[in-house]
Structures are given as structure tokens and as C-alpha cells.
N, C-alpha and C positions, 0 to 999 in steps of 0.2 A: 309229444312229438319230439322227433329228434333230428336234427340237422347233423349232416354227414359231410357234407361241404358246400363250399359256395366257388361257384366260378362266375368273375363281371366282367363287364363287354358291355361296348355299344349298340355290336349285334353279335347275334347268336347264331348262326346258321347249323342246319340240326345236324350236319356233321359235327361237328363243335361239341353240340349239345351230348351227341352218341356216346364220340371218345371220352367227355367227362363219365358219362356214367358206367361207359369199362371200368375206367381205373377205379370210382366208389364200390364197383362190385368184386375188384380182383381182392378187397379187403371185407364188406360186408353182405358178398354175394348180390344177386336178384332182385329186386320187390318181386312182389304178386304184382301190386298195381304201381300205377303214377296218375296222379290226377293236376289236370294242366289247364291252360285257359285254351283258346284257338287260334293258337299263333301257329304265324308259316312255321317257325320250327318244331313242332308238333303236330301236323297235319299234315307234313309231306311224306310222300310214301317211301320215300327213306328211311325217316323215323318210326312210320306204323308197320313196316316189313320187318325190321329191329327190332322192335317190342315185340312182336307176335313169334321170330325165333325164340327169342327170351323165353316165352309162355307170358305175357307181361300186361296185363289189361290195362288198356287208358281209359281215365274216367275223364274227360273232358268238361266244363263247367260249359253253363249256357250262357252263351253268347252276351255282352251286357253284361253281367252278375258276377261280377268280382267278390264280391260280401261270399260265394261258393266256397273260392281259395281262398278265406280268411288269412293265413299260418303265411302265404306268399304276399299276398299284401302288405303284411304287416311288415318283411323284409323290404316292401317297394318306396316306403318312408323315407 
């Protein structure tokens, strides 16, 4: 895996969230996917209409199950 960058904050609201990931993409394009937990800033339809221009699948973890996003946890230390 490879970290591209990090943006911290108290909160994240998924405008926030979007404009970081313009800028990671005006240098390593796109993902295919993102796989996130169920937070409001990934579940508002601001964010899922932005990904889905993109072509951008969200894999979403289940509810509960952090152990899913292993790689993100391990940054929540």
C-alpha cells in the first residue's frame, strides 16, 4: 500500500474531503475504488455523486468493523 497523503482536522466535512482528493489526483490521477468506513463525510450525496463522476466505486466497511480498514486504523494510533 501506498499513502499519497494525509490531510488532519477535527472535522472533515466531505467538501474538505473532495478538494483533497482533486489535488492527490491532479498528480496520481483517479483510483478505481476508495474503501472508507460510514462516516457522514462519505455517505453524503455529495461525496457519492463525486465518486460516481469519477467512475469511483466506494467499498464501504461494515458498520462496527474497523479490523475491515486495517491500513486506516493503524494511522488512527
Amino acid at each position: 500500500m501506498t499513502i499519497l497523503g494525509i490531510d488532519i482536522g477535527t472535522s472533515m466535512p466531505s467538501l474538505r474531503v473532495i478538494r483533497y482528493l482533486d489535488q492527490l489526483a491532479e498528480w496520481h490521477g483517479y483510483p478505481k475504488q476508495i474503501r472508507v468506513d460510514n462516516g457522514s463525510e462519505f455517505t453524503s450525496r455529495v461525496f457519492t455523486d463525486w465518486a460516481s463522476a469519477h467512475g469511483i466505486y466506494i467499498d464501504y466497511i461494515e458498520p462496527g468493523c474497523p479490523y475491515q480498514n486495517a491500513y486506516i486504523e493503524r494511522f488512527n494510533r
